[in-house]
VOPAGU-2260 file (C-alpha; in pm, 1 decimal, decimal comma):
REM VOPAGU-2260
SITE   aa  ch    i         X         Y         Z
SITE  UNK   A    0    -267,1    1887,1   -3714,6
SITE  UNK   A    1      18,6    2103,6   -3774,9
SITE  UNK   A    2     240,8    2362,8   -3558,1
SITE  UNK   A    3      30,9    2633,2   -3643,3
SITE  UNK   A    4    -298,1    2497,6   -3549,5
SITE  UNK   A    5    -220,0    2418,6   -3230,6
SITE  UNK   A    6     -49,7    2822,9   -3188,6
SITE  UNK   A    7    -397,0    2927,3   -3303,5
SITE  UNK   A    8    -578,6    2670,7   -3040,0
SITE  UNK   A    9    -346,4    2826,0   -2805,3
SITE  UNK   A   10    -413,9    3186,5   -2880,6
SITE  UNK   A   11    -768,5    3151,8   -2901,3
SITE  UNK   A   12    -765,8    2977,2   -2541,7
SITE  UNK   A   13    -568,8    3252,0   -2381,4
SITE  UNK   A   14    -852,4    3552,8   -2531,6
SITE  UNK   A   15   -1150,1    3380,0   -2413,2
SITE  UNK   A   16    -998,3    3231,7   -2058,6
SITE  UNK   A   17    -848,6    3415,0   -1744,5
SITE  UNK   A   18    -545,5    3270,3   -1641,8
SITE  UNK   A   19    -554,9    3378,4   -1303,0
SITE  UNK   A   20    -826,5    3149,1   -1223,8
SITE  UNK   A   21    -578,4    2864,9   -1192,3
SITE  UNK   A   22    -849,1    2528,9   -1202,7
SITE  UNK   A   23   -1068,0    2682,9   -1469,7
SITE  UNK   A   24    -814,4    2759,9   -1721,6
SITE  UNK   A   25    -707,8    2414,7   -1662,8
SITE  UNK   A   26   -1024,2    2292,8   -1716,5
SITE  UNK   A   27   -1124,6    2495,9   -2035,6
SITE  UNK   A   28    -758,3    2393,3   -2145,2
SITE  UNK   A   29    -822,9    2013,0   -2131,5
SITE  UNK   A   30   -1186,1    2065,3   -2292,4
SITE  UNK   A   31    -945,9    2250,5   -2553,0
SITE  UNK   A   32    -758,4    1954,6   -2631,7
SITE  UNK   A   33    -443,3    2118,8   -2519,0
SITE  UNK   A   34    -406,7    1881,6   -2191,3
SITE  UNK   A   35    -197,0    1634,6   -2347,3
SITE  UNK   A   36    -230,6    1667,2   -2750,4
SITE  UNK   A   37    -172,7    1308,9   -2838,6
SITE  UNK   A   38    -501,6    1184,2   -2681,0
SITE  UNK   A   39    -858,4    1152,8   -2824,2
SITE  UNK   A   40   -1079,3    1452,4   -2902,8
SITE  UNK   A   41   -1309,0    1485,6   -2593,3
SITE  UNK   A   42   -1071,8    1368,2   -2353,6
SITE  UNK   A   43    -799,7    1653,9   -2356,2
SITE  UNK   A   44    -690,9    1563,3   -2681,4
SITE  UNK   A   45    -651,1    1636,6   -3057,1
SITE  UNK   A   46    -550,0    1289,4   -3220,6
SITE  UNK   A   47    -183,4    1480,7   -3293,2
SITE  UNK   A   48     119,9    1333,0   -3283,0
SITE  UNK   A   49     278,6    1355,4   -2882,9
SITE  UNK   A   50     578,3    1530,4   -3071,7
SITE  UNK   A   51     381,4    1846,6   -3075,7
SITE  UNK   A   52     336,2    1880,6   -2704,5
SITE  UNK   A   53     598,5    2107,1   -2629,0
SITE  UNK   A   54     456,4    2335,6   -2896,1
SITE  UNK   A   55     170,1    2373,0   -2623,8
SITE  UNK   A   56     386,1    2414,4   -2393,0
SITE  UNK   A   57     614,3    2697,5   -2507,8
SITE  UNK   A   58     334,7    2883,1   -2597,2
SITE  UNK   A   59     149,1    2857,2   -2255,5
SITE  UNK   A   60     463,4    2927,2   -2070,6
SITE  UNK   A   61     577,4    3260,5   -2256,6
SITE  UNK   A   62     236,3    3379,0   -2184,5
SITE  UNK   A   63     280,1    3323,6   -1817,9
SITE  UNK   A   64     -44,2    3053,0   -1772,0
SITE  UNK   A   65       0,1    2846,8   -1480,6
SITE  UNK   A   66      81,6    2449,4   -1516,7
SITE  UNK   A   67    -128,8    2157,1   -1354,7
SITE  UNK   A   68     222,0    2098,5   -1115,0
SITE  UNK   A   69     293,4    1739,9   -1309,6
SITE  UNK   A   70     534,2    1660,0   -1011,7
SITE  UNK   A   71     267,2    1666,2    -798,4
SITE  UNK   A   72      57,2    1418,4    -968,0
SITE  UNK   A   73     302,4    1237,8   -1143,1
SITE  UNK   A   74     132,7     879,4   -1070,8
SITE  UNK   A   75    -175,6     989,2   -1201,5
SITE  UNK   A   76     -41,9    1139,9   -1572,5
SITE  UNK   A   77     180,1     859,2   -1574,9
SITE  UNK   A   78      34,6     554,2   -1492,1
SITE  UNK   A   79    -338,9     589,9   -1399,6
SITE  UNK   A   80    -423,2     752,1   -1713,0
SITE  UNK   A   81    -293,7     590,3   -1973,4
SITE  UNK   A   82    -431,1     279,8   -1805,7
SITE  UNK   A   83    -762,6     432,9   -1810,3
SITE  UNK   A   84    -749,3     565,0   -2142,1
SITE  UNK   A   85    -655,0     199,9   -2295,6
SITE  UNK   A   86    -900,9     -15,4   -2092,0
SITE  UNK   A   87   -1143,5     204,8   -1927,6
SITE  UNK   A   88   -1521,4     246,6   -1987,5
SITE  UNK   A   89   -1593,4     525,4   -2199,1
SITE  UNK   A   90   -1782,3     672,6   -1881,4
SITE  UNK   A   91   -1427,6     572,1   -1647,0
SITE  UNK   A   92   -1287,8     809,8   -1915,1
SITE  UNK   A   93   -1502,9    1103,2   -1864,8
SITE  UNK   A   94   -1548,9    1059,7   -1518,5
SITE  UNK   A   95   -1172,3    1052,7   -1449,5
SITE  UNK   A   96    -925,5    1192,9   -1689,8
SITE  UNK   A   97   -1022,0    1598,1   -1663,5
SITE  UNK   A   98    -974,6    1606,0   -1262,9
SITE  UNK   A   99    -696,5    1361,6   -1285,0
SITE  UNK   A  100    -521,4    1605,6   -1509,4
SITE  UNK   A  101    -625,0    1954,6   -1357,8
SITE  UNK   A  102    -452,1    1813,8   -1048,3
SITE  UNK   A  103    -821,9    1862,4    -865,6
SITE  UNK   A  104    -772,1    1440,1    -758,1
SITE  UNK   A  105    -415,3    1286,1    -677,7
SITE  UNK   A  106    -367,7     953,2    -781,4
SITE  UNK   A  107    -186,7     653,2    -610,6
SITE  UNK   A  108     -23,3     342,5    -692,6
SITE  UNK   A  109    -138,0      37,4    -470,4
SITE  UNK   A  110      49,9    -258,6    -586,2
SITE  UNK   A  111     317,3    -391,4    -424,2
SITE  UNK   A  112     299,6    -548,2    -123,4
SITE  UNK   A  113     525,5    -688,6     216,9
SITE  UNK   A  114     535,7   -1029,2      29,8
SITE  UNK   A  115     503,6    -881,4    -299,9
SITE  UNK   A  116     745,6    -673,5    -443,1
SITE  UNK   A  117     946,9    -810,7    -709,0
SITE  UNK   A  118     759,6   -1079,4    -753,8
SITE  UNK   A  119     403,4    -844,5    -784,4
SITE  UNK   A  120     194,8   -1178,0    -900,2
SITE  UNK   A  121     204,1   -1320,5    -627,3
SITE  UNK   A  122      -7,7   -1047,9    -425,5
SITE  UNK   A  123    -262,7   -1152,2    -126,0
SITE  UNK   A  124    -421,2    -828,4    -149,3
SITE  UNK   A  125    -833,5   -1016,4    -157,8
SITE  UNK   A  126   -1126,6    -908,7    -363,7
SITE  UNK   A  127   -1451,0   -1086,5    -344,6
SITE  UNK   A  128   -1733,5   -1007,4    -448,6
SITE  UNK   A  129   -2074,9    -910,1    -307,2
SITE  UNK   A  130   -2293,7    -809,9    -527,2
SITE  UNK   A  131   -2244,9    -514,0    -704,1
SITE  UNK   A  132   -1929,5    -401,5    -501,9
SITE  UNK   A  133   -1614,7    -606,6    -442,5
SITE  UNK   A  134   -1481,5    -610,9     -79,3
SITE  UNK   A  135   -1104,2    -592,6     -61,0
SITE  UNK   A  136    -891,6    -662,7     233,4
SITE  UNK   A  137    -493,5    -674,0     242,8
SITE  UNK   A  138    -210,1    -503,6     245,6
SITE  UNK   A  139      26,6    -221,7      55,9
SITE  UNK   A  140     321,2     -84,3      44,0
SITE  UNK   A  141     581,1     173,3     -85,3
SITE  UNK   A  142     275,0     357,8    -205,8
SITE  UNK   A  143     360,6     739,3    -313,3
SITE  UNK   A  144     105,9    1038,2    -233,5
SITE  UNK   A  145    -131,3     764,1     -77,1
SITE  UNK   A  146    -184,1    1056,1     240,0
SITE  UNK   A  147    -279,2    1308,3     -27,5
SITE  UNK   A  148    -449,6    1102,9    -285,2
SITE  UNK   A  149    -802,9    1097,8    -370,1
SITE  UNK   A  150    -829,0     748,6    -606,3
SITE  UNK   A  151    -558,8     475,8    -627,2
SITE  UNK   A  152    -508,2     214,0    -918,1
SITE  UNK   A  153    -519,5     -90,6    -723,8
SITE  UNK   A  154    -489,8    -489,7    -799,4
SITE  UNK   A  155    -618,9    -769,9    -589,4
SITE  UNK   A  156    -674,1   -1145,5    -602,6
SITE  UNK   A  157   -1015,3   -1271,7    -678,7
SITE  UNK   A  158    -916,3   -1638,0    -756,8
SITE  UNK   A  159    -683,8   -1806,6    -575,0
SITE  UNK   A  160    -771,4   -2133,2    -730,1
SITE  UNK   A  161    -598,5   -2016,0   -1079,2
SITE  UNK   A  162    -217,2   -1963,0   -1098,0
SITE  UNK   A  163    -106,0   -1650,6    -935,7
SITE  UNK   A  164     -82,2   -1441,4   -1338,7
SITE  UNK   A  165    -446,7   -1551,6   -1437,4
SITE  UNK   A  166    -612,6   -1439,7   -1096,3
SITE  UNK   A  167    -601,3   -1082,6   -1045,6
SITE  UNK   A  168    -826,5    -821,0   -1111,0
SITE  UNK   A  169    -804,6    -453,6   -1141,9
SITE  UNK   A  170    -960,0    -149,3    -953,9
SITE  UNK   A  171   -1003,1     216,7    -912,7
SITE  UNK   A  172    -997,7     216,7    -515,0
SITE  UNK   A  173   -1156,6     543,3    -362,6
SITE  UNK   A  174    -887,6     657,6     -68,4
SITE  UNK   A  175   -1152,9     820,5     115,3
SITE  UNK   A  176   -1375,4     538,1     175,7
SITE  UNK   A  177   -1408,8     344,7     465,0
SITE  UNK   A  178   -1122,4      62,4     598,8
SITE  UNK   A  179    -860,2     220,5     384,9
SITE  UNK   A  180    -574,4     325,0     678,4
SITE  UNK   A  181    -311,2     551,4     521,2
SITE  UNK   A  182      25,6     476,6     771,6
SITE  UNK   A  183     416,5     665,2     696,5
SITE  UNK   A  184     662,6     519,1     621,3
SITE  UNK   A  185    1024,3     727,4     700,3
SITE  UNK   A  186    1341,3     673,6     477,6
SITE  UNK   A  187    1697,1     772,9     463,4
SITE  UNK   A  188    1602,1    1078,0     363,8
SITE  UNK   A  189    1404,4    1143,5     684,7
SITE  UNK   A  190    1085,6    1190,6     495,9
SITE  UNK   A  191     798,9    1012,2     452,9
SITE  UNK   A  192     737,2     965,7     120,4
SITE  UNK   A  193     598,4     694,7     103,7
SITE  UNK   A  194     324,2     501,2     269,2
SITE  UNK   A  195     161,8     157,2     383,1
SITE  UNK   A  196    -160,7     128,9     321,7
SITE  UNK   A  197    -408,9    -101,0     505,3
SITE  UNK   A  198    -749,3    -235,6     357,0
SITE  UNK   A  199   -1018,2    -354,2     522,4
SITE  UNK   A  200   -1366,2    -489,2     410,9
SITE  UNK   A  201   -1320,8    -153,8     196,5
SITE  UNK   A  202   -1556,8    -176,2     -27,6
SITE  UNK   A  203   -1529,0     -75,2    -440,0
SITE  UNK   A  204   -1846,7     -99,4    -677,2
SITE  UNK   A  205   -1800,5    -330,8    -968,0
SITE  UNK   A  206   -1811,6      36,2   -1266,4
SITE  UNK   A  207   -1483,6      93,9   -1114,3
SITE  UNK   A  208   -1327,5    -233,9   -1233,7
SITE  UNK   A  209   -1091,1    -179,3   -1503,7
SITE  UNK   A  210   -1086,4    -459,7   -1733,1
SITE  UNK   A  211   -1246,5    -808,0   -1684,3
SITE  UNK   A  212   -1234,1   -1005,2   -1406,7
SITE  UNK   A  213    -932,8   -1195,8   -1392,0
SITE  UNK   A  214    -761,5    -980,9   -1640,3
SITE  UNK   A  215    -604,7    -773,5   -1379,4
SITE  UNK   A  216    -204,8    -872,7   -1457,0
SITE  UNK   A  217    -276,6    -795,8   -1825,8
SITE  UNK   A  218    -441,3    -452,1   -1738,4
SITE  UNK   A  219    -102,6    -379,0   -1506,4
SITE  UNK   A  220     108,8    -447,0   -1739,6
SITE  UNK   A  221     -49,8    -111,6   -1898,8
SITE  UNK   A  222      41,6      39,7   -1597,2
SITE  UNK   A  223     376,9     -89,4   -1542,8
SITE  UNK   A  224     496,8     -22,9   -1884,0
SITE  UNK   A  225     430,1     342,8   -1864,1
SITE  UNK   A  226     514,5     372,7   -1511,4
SITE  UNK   A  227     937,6     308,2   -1595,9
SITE  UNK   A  228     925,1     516,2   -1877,1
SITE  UNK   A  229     719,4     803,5   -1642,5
SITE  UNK   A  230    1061,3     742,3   -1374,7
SITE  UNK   A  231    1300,8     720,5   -1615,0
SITE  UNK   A  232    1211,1     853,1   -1915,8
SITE  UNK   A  233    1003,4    1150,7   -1810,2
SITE  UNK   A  234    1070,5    1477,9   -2055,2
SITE  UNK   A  235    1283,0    1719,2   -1958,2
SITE  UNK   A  236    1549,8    1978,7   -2130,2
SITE  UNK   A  237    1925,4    1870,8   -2221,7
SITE  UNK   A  238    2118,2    1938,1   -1932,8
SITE  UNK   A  239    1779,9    1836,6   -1715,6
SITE  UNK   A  240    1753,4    1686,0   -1414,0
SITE  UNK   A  241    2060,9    1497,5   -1205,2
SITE  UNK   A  242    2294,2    1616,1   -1452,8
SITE  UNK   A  243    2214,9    1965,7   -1482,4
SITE  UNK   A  244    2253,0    1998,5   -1085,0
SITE  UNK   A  245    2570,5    1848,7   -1085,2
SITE  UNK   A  246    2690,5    1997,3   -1406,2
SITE  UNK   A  247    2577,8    2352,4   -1187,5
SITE  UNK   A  248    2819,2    2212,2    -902,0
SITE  UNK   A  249    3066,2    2180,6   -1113,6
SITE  UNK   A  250    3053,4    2548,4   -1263,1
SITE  UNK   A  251    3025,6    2714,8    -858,7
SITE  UNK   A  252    3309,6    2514,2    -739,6
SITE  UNK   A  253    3638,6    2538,6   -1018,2
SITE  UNK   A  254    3850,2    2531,7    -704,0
SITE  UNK   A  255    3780,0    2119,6    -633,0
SITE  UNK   A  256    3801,5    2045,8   -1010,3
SITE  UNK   A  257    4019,7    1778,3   -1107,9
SITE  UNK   A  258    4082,3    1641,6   -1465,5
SITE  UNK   A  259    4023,5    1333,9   -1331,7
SITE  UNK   A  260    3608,8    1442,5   -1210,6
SITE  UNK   A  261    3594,9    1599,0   -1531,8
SITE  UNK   A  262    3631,1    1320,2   -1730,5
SITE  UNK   A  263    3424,2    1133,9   -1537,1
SITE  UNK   A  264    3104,5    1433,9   -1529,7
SITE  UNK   A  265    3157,4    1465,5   -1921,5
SITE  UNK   A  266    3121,8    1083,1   -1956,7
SITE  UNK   A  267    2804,8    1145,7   -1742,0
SITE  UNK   A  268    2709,9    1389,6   -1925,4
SITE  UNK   A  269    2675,7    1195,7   -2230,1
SITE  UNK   A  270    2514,0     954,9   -2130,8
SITE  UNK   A  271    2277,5    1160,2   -1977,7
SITE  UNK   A  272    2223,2    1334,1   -2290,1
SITE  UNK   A  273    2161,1     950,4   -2477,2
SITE  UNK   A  274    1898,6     849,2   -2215,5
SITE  UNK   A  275    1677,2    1178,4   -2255,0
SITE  UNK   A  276    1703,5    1134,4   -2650,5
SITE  UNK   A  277    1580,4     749,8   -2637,8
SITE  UNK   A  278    1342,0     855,8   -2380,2
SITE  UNK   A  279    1171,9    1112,5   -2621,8
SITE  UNK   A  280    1137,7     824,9   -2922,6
SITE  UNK   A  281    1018,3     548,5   -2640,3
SITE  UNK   A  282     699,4     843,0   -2509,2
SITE  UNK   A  283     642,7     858,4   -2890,5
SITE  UNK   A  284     618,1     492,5   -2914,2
SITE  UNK   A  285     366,3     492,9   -2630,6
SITE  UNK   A  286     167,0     742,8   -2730,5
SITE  UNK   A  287     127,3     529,7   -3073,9
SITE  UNK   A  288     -24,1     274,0   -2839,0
SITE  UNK   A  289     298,3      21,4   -2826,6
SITE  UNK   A  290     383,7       4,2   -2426,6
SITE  UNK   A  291     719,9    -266,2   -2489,7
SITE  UNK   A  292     958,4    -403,1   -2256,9
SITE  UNK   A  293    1198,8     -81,3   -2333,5
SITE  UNK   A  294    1038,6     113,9   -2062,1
SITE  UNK   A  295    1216,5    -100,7   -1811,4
SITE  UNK   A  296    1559,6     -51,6   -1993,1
SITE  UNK   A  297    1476,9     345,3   -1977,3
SITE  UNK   A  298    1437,2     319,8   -1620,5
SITE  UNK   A  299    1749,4      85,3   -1524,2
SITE  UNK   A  300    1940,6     289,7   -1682,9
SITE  UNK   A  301    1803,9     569,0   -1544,4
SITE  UNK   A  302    1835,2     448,7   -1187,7
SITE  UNK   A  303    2190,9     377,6   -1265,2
SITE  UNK   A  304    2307,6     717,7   -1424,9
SITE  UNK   A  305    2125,1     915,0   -1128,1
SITE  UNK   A  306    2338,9     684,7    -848,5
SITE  UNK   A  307    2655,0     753,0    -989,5
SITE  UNK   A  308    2577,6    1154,7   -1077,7
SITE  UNK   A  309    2512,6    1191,6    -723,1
SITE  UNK   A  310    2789,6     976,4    -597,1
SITE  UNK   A  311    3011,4    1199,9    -808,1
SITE  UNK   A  312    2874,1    1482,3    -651,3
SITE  UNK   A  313    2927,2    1436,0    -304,8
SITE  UNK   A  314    3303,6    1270,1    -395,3
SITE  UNK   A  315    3384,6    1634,0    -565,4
SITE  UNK   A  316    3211,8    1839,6    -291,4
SITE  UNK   A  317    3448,2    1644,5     -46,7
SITE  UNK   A  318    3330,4    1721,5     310,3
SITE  UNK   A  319    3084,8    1921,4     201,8
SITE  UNK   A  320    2900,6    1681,0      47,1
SITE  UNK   A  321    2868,3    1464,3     360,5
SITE  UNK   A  322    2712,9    1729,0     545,8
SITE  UNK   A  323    2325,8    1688,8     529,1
SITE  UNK   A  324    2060,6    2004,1     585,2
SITE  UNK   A  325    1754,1    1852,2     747,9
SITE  UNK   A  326    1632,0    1560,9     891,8
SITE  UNK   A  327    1300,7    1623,6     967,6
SITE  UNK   A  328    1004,3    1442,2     926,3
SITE  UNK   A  329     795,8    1556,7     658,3
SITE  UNK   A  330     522,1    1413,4     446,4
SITE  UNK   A  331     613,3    1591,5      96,3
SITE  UNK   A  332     357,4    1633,2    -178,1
SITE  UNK   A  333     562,0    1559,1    -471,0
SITE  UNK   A  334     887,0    1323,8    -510,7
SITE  UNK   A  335    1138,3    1484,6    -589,1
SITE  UNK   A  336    1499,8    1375,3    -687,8
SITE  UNK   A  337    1692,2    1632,4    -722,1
SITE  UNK   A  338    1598,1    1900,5    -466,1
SITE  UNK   A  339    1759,1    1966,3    -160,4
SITE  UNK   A  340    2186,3    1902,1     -75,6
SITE  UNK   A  341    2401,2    1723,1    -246,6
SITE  UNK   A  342    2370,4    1448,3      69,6
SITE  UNK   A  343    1990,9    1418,7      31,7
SITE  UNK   A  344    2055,4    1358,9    -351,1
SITE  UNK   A  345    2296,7    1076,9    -270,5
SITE  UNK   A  346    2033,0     931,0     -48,7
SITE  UNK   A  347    1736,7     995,6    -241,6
SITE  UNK   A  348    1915,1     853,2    -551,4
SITE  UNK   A  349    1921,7     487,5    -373,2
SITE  UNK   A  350    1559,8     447,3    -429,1
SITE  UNK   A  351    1558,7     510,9    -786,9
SITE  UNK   A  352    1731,5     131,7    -853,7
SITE  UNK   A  353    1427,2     -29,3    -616,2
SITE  UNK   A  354    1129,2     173,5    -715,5
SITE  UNK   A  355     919,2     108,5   -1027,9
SITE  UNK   A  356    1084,0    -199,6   -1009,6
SITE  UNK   A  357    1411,9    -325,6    -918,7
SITE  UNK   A  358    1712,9    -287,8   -1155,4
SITE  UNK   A  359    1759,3    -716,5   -1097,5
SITE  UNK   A  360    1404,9    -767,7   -1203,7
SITE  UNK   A  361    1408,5    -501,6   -1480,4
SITE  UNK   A  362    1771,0    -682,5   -1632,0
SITE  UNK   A  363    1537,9    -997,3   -1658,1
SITE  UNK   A  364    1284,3    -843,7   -1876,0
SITE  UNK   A  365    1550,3    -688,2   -2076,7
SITE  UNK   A  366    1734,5   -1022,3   -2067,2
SITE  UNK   A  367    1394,0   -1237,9   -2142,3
SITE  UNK   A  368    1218,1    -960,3   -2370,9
SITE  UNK   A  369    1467,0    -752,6   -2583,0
SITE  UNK   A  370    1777,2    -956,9   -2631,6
SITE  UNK   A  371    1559,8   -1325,1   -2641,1
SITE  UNK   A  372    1784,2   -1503,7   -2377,5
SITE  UNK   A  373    1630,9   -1812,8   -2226,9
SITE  UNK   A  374    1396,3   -1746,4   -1946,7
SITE  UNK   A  375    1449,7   -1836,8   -1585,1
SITE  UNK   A  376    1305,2   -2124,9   -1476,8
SITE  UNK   A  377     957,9   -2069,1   -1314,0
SITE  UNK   A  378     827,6   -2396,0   -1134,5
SITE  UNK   A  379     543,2   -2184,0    -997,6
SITE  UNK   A  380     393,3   -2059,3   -1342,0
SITE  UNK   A  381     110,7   -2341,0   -1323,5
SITE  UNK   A  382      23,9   -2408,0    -974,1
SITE  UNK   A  383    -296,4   -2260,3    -794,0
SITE  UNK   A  384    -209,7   -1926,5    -631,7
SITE  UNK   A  385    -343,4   -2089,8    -290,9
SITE  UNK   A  386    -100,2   -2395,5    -334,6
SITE  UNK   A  387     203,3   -2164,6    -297,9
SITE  UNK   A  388     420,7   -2198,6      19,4
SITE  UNK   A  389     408,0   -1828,3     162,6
């Protein structure tokens, strides 16, 4: 597959399809294989390397065809389907992946919990089954888009007599069904972006298990992997993102420019500039099918550039950037880091070292998986799951 086969794929999908139909150029898009280039043929894919993208892209954007708004369904592109995609059914595949990635279903995230955050394994989220549904009961929290979201990826235990790793399992939940309780949760932001979400007796038939039984911590690691690089190494232009906003407050204000701030925004910069580079090689090392333990040094480091961008910011807008626009309660549709004042930035940018995991559990991976230090100790790694003290 080469540059110019995909420009002809494009061309010939732009004569045959309207593009002011928003959903069903979408649709005859993905049947195109011009979704997301790097995945199978059938399943909005061409078996070309994920390099070749932005080709699609380009081309699709000078010709004014709309997008599938990946901000708003972030969690789905991100994490749900390449989780699907590696260790769903081949009919979880079809049934899934077109809507997921037309935007017609939001997908969220329902895995951590109030006594499960950090430490995810040890989740009391329950799934037992009865015949050929499981009924689940607990818990979540933190969960992003759950009030707009029409499936969730979702683990639960289903053996508590097995250490807390080897007794998990795996699910597509439906949001709509009944005993799943969708509850706000406001941050320092004053929105509510995210949500807690209760579950009771809800009840999920056994063809939307992903994996085996038991297999669920192997199936999330899928998830997890691709979730860090989807915060923190998502693609974007140079001068993208944090950066470019507070490179652009930079340029409107010359009058609170110090040499000082500038040294400081160019170092910044920089590093900025390093991050979205290794991001690019680590997507092209997941699309090959390698999900590693460099996702969670994308994101940590991602987390930490994005703090201290939009501490800088508000230091060189002075009292200006203390001021703060609107506190109002919303429930926003998409997550988004970099909208708003410089004081929302600031505030928004504290989540980023928590979310997707916290930077002091990511530096263990890194610690344990890249640089081969000795683990921590872990006196819990072979006792039952309901032996634990909680």
């Amino acid at each position: 597959m080469t540059e110019e086969d995909l420009l002809r794929r494009v061309a010939a999908l732009l004569a045959e399809h309207d593009t002011g139909d928003r959903t069903a150029f979408l649709r005859a898009r993905f049947d195109a294989g011009l979704a997301w280039v790097h995945f199978p043929e059938g399943l909005g894919g061409l078996g070309a390397p994920i390099a070749l993208q932005p080709v699609v892209e380009r081309a699709l954007a000078a010709a004014g065809a709309p997008d599938n708004n990946p901000r708003r369904i972030g969690i789905g592109l991100g994490m749900a389907a390449p989780t699907i995609l590696r260790h769903g059914t081949d009919e979880q595949r079809a049934r899934f992946l077109r809507p997921l990635w037309t935007g017609e279903e939001v997908w969220c995230q329902l895995f951590s919990e109030p006594g499960a955050g950090s430490d995810l394994a040890g989740l009391a989220t329950r799934a037992r089954r009865d015949g050929d549904d499981w009924v689940v009961t607990g818990q979540k929290v933190w969960t992003s888009s759950a009030h707009t979201a029409r499936w969730a990826i979702l683990i639960a235990r289903t053996d508590p007599d097995v250490p807390k790793h080897a007794g998990m399992t795996y699910f597509i939940c439906d949001m709509t069904a009944p005993g799943v309780d969708v509850r706000p949760l406001r941050q320092i932001t004053g929105e509510a972006e995210f949500n807690e979400v209760f579950l009771t007796d809800v009840r999920i038939p056994d063809a939307h298990r992903l994996g085996d039984v038991g297999d669920g911590w192997r199936v999330a690691q899928t998830t997890l992997m691709n979730e860090r690089v989807a915060i923190g190494g998502r693609p974007m232009p140079r001068e993208g993102g944090m950066a470019g906003v507070v490179a652009e407050t930079w340029r409107q204000n010359p009058e609170l420019r110090t040499p000082e701030l500038h040294d400081r925004l160019v170092r910044l910069w920089v590093e900025s500039e390093a991050l979205r580079l290794a991001g690019q090689r680590l997507r092209e090392s997941l699309a090959a099918g390698h999900p590693g333990p460099e996702g969670s040094a994308m994101k940590l480091a991602f987390a930490r550039l994005s703090q201290r961008l939009s501490g800088l910011e508000v230091e060189f807008l002075a009292a200006d950037g203390l001021r703060y626009g609107d506190w109002t309660m919303r429930r926003p549709d998409v997550v988004d880091f970099t909208g708003n004042d410089a004081g929302y930035r600031y505030l928004r940018a504290k989540g980023n070292s928590i979310e997707g995991g916290t930077s002091e559990i990511l530096r263990g991976i890194i610690a344990e998986r890249i640089l081969g230090l000795p683990a921590e100790a872990r006196v819990d790694k072979d006792v039952p799951w309901k032996d634990l003290p909680r």
